[in-house]
KOLDRENVEX-98948 format. One record per atom (N, C-alpha, C): x, y, z. Coordinates in Angstrom, 3 decimals. Layout:
X,Y,Z .
...
***
This chain:
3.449,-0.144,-14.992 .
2.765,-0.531,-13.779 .
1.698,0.519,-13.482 .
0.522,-0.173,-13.620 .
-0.601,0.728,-13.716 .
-1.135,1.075,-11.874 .
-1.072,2.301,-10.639 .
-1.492,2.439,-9.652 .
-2.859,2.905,-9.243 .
-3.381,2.767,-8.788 .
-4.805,2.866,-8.540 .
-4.897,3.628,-7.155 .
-5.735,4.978,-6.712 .
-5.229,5.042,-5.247 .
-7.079,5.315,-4.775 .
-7.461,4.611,-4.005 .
-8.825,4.922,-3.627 .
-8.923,5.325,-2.300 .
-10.389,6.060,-1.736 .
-10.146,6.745,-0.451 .
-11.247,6.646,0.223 .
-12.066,6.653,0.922 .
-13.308,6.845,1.534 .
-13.341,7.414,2.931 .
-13.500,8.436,3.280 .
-13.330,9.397,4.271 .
-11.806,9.912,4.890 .
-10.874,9.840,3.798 .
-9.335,9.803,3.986 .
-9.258,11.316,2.891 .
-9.069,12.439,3.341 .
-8.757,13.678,2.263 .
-6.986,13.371,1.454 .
-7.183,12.743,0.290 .
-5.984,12.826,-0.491 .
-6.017,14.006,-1.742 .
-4.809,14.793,-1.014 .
-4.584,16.040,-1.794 .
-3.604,15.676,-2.614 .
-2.982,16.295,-4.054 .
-2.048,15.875,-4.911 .
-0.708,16.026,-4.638 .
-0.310,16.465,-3.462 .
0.686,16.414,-2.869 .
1.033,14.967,-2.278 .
-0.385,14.462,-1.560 .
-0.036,13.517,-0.439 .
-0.186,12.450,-1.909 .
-0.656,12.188,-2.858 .
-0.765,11.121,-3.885 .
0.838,11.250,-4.469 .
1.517,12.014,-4.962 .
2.711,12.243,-5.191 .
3.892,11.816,-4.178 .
3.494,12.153,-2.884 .
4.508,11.212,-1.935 .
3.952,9.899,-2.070 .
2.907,9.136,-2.313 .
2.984,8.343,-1.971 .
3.170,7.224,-3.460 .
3.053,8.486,-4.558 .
3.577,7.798,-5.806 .
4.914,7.329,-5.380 .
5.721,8.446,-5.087 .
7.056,8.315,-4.863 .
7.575,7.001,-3.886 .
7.253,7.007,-2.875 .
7.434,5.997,-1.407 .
6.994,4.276,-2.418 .
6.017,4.187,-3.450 .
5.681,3.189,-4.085 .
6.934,2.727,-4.754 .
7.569,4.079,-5.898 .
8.581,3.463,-6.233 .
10.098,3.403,-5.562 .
9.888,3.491,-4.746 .
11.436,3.514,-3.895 .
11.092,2.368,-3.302 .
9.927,1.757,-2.157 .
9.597,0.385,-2.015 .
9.938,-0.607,-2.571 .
9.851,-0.389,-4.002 .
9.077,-1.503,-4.762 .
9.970,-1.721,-6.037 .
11.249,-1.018,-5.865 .
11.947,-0.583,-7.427 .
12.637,-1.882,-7.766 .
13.282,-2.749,-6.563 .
13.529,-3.822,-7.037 .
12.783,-5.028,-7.823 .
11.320,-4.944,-7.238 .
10.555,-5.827,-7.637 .
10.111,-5.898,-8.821 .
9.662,-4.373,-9.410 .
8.701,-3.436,-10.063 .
8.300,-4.703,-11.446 .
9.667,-4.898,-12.173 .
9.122,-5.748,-13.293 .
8.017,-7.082,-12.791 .
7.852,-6.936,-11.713 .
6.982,-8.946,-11.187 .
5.462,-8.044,-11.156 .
5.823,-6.507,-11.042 .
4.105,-6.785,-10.725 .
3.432,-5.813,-12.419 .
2.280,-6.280,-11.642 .
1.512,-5.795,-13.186 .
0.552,-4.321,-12.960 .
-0.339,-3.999,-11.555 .
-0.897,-3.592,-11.023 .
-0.434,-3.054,-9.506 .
-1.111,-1.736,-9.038 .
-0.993,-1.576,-7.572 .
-2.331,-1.102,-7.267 .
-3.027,-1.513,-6.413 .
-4.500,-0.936,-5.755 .
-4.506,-0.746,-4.401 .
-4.350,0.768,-3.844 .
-4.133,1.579,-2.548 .
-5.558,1.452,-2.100 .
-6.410,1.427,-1.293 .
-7.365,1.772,-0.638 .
-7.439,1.869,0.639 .
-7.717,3.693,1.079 .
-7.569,4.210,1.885 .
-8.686,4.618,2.978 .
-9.324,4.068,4.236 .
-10.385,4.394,4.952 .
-10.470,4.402,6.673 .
-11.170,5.697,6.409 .
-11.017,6.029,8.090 .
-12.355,5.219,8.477 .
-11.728,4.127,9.706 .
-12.476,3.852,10.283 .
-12.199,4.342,12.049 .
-13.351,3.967,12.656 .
-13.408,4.381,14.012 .
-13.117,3.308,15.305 .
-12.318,3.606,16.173 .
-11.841,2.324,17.042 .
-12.378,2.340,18.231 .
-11.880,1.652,18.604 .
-13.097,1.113,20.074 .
-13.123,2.601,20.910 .
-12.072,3.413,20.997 .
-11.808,4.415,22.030 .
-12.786,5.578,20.946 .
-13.475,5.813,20.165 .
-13.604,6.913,19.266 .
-13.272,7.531,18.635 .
-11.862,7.488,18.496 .
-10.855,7.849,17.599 .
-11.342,7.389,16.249 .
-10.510,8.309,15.723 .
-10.690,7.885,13.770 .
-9.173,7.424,13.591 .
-8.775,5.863,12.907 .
-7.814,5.126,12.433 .
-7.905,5.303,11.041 .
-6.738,4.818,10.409 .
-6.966,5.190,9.310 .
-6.481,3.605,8.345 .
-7.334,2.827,7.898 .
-6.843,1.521,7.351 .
-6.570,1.882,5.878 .
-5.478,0.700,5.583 .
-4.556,0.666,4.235 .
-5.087,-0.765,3.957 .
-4.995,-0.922,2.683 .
-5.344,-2.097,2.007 .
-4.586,-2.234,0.353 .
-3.410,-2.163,0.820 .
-2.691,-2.259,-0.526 .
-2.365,-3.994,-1.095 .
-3.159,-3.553,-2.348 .
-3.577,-5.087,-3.668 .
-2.425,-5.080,-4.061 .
-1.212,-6.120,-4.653 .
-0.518,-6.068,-5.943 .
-0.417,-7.148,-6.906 .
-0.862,-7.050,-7.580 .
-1.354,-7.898,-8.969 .
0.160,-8.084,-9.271 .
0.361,-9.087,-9.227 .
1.879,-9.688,-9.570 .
1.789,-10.414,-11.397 .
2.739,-10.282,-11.874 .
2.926,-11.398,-13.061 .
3.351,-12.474,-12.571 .
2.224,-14.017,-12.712 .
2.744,-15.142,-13.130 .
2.820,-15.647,-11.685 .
1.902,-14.951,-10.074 .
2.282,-15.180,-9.553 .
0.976,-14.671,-8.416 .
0.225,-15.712,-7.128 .
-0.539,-14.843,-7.059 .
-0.596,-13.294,-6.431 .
-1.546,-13.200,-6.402 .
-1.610,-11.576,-5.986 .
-1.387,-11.509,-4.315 .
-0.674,-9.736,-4.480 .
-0.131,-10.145,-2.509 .
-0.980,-9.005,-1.985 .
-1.635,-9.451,-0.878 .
-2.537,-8.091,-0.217 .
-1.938,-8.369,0.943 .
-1.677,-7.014,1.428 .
-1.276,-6.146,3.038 .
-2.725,-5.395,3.464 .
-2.742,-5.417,4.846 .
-3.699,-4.768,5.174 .
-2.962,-4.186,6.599 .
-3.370,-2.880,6.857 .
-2.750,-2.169,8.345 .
-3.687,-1.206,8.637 .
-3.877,-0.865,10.464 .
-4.531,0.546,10.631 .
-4.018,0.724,11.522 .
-3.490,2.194,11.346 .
-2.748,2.808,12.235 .
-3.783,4.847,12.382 .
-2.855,5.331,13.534 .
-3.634,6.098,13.565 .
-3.218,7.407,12.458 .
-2.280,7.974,12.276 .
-1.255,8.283,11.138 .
-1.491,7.819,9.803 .
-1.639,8.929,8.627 .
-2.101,7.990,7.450 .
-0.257,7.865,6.541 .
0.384,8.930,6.998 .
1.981,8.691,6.532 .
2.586,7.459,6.994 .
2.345,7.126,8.386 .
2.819,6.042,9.157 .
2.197,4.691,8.536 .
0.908,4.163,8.608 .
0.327,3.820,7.969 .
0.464,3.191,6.903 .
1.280,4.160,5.878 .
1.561,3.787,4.304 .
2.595,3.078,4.201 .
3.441,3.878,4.747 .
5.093,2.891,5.291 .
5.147,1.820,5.851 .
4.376,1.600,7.109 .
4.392,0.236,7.154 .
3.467,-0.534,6.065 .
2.612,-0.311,5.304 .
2.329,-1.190,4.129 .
3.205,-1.562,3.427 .
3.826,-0.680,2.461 .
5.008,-0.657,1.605 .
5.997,-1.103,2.382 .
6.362,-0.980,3.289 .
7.481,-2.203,4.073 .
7.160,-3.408,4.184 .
5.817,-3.656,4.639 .
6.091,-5.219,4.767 .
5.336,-5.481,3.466 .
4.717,-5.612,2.318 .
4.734,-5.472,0.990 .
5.846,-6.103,-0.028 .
6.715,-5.371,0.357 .
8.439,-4.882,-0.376 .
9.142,-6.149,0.374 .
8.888,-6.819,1.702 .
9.442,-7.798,2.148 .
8.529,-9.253,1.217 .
7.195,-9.142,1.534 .
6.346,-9.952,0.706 .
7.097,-10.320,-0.421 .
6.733,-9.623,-1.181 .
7.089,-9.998,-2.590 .
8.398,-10.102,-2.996 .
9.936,-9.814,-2.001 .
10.528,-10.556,-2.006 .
10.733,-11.926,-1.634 .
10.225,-12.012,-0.626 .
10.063,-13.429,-0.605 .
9.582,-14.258,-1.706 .
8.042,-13.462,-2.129 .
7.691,-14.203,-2.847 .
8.845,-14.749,-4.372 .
9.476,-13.780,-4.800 .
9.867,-14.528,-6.069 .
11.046,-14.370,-5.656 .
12.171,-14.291,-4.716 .
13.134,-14.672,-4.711 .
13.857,-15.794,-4.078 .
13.017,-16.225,-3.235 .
12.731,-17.549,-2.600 .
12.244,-18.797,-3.505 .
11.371,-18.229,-4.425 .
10.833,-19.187,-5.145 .
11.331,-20.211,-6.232 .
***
């Protein structure tokens, strides 16, 4: 399972890519054989109050099945990730165990 992690005004140090390698496969360990791909993309945008949010846009290229995108912005980029990979990890159960 090939991961992809992209960023645009979000500082990812090899620490924070390593937790979030990790948090991917603990998410996702049941699923792992359905997907083929993971594509993270990470960007601070700015909200109505001036604050900087930080949006998630996690892709997963599934086998045999279509592809599931999550999208979240929260202000927290740890918080943030977790709720992706949570509701994600619910997704794609549904998707093929329901199916």
């Amino acid at each position: 399972m090939q991961v992809t992690i992209q960023s645009d005004g979000v500082d990812i140090n090899s620490d924070l890519e390593t937790k979030i390698q990790r948090e991917l496969q603990f998410s996702l360990s049941r699923v792992e054989p359905h997907i083929a791909a993971i594509s993270i993309n990470l960007n601070s945008v700015t909200n109505i109050r001036n604050h900087c949010d930080i949006h998630c846009r996690l892709t997963l290229e599934m086998v045999n099945q279509p592809n599931v995108v999550i999208e979240d912005t929260q202000i927290n980029l740890e918080y943030v990730i977790d709720r992706v990979l949570h509701k994600a990890s619910r997704a794609v159960e549904r998707l093929i165990f329901k199916a």
